[in-house]
C-alpha positions as a printed NumPy array, in Angstrom:
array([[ -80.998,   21.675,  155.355],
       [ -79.681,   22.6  ,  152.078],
       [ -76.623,   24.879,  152.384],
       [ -76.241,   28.222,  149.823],
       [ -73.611,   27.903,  147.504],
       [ -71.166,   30.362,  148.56 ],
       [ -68.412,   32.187,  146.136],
       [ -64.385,   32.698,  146.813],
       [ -64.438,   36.223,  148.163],
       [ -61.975,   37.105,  145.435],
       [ -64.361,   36.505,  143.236],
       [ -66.484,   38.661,  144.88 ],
       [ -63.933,   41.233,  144.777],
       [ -63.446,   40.49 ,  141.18 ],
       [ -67.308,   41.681,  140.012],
       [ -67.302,   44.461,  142.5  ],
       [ -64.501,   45.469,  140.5  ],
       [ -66.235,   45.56 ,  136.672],
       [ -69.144,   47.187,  138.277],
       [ -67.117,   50.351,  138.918],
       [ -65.434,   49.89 ,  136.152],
       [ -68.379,   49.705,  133.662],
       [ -70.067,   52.696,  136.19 ],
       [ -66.45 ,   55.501,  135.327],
       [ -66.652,   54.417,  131.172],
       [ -70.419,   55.263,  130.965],
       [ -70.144,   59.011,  132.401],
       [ -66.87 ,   59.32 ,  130.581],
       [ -68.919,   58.54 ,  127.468],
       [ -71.552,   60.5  ,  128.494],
       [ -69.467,   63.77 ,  129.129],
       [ -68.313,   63.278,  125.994],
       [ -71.439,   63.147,  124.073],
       [ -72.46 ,   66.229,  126.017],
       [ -69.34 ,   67.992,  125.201],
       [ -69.563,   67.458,  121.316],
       [ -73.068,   68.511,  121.459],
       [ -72.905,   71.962,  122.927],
       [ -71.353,   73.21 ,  119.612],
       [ -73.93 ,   71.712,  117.699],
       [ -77.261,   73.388,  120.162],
       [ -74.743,   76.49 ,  119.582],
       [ -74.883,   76.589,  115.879],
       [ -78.7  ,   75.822,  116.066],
       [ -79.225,   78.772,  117.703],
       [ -77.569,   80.932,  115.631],
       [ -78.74 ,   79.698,  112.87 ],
       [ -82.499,   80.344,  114.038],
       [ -81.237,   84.341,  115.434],
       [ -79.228,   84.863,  111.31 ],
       [ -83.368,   83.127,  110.045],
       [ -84.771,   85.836,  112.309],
       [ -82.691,   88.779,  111.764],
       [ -83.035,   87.776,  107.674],
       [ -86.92 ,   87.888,  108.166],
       [ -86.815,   90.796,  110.158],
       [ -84.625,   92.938,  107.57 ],
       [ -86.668,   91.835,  104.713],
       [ -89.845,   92.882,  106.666],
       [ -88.48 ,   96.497,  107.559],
       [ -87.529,   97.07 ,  103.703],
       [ -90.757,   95.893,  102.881],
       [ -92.64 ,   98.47 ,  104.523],
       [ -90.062,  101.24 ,  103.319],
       [ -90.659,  100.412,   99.54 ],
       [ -94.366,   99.888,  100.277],
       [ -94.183,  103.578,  101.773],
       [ -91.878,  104.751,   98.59 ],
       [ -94.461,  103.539,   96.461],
       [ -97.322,  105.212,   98.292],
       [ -95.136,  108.467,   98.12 ],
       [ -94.882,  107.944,   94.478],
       [ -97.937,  108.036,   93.855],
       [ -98.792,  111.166,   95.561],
       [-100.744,  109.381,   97.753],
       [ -99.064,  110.333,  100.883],
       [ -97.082,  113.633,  101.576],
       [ -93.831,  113.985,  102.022],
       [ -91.212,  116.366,  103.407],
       [ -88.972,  117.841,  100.264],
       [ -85.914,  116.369,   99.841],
       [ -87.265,  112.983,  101.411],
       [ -87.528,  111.527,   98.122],
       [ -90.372,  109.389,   98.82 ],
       [ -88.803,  107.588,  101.844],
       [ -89.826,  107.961,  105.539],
       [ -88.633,  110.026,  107.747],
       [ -88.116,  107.101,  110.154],
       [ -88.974,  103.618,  111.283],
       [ -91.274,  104.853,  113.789],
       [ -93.392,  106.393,  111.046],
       [ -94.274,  103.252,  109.078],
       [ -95.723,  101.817,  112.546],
       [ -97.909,  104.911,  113.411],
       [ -98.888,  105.249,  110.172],
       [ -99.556,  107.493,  107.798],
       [-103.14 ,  109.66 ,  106.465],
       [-103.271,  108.154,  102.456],
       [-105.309,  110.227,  100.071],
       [-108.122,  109.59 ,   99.2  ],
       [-109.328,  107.543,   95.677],
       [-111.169,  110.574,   94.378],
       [-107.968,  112.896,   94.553],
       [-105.462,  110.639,   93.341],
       [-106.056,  111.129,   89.651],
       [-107.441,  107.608,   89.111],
       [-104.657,  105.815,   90.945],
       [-106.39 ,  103.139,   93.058],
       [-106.109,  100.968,   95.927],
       [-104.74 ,   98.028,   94.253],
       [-102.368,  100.147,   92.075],
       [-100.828,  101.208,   95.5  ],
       [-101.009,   97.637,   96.964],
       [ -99.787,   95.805,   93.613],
       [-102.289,   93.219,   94.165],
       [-105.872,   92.805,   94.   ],
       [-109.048,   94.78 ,   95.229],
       [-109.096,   92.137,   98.4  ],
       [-105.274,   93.448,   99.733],
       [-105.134,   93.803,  103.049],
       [-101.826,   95.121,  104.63 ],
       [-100.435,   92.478,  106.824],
       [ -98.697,   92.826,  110.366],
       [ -95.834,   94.222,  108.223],
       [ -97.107,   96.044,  105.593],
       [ -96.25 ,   93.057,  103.048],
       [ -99.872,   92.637,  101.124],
       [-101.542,   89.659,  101.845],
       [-104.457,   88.778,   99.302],
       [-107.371,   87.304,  100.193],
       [-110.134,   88.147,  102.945],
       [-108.943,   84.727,  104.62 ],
       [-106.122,   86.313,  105.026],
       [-104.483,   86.68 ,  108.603],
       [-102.997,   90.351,  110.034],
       [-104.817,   92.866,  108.046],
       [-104.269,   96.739,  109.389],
       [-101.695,   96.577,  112.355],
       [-104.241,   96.406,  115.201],
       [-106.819,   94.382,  112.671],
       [-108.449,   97.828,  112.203],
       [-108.376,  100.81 ,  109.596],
       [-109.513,  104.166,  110.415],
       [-111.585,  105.792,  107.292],
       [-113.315,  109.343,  107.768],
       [-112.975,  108.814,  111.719],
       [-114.959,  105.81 ,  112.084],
       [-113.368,  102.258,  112.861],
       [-113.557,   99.814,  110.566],
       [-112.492,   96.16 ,  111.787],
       [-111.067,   93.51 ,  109.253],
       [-111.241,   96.56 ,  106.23 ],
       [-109.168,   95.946,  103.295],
       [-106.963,   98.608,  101.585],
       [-109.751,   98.954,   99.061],
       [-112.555,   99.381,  101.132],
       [-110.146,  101.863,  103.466],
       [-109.413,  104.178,  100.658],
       [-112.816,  105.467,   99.457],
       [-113.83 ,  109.025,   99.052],
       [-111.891,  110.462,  102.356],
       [-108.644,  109.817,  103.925],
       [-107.296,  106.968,  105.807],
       [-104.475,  105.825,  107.631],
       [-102.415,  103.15 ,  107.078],
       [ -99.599,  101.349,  108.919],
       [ -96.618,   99.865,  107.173],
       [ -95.154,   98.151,  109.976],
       [ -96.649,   96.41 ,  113.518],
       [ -93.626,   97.141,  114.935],
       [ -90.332,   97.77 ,  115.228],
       [ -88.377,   94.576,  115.371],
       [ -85.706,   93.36 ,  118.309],
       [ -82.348,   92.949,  116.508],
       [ -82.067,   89.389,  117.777],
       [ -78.016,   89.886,  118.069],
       [ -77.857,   92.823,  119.86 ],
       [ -81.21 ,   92.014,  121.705],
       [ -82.409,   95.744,  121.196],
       [ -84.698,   97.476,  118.639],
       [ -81.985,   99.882,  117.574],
       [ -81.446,   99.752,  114.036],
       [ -78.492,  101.061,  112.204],
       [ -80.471,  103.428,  109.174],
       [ -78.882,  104.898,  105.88 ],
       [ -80.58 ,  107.712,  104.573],
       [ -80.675,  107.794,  100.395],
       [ -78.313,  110.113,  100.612],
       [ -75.382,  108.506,  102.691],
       [ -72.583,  106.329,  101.045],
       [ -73.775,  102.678,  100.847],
       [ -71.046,  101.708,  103.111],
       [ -71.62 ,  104.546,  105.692],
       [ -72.64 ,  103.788,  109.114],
       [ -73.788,  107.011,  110.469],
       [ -77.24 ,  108.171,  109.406],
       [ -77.498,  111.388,  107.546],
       [ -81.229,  111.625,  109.303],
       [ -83.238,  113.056,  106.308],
       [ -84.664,  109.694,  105.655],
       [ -84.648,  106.019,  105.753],
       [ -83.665,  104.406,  102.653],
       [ -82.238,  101.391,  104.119],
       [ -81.684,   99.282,  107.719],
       [ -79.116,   96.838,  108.798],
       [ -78.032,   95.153,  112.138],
       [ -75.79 ,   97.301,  114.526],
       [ -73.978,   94.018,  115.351],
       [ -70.111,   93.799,  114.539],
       [ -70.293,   89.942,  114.904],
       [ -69.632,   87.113,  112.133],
       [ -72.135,   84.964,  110.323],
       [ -71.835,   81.535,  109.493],
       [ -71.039,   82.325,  105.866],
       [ -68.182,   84.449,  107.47 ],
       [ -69.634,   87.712,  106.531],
       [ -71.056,   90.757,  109.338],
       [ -74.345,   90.487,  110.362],
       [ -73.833,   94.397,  109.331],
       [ -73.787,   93.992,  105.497],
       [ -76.551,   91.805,  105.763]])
């Protein structure tokens, strides 16, 4: 019978030995490699949160200057000593009753768009051209003389009588401070105020007191 070759048992000992060895370096090199990449999943997420709160600001002014230029226009009425702004956020999302084309001396539908006859509002007030195009009316509806209209386009909603029209979906969530509270200057506060007068909004910024990565407030933004 043919006998197994056998090792010394220090030997043994000896690769038992590497084993653990090799077993402690590899989960000391992983816990490193995990350690140095929680900073970097850290700045990824805030830079997607300083892409959102960007896109979120530039939506909100959007829909004020879309609503300025409305008011301009006498196309909408406004309280006296609004200068053309809204009252509030909360009024670009319920919307407003827009004259009609017959009673605004001429001034029509693409003059208050700024784009062709085939502008539709988007989901935040920013036109979108083209009947292609997606959002229309916040709800995908305009409201013209009573009578719902799905898919209509700012030309089509302002004919011979009123219409509404909404500026913005919705109010946004402040993705620092997790909360749709909005820090608002009126036209008539200081540029660098941060209490709201409350006869208008002519501006919005983030609440938040917290640096950026460009090492400015997420406040002056």
């Amino acid at each position: 019978m043919r006998r197994q070759k056998s090792f010394p048992r220090s030997r043994r000992r000896s690769t038992a030995g590497l084993t653990l060895i090799e077993l402690i370096l590899a989960c000391g090199i992983l816990l490193i490699l995990s350690t140095a990449a929680i900073p970097i999943a850290q700045m990824t997420i805030q830079r997607q949160r300083e892409a959102e709160l960007r896109r979120d600001l530039r939506q909100m002014r959007d829909a004020i200057d879309r609503y300025k230029d409305a008011a301009d226009k006498n196309l909408i009425r406004t309280e006296v000593g609004s200068q053309g702004y809204p009252p509030d956020l909360q009024t670009l999302v319920d919307g407003v009753t827009v004259a009609a084309t017959g009673n605004t001396n001429g001034i029509s539908a693409s003059a208050l768009a700024g784009a062709s006859n085939t502008t539709q509002f988007g989901s935040v007030g920013t036109p979108q051209i083209g009947a292609g195009a997606p959002g229309g009316f916040a709800g995908g509806t305009s409201t013209t003389g009573g009578t719902s209209q799905p898919g209509s386009s700012l030309g089509q909603a302002l004919s011979d009588t009123p219409s509404k029209v909404r500026f913005l979906r919705k109010i946004p969530v402040d993705p620092m401070t997790g909360k749709a509270d909005w820090g608002l200057r009126a036209v008539q506060d200081d540029p660098d105020s941060d209490s709201w007068g409350g006869h208008n909004v002519f501006d919005v910024y983030s609440q938040s007191q917290a640096m950026g990565i460009d090492g400015t407030k997420y406040s002056d933004w």
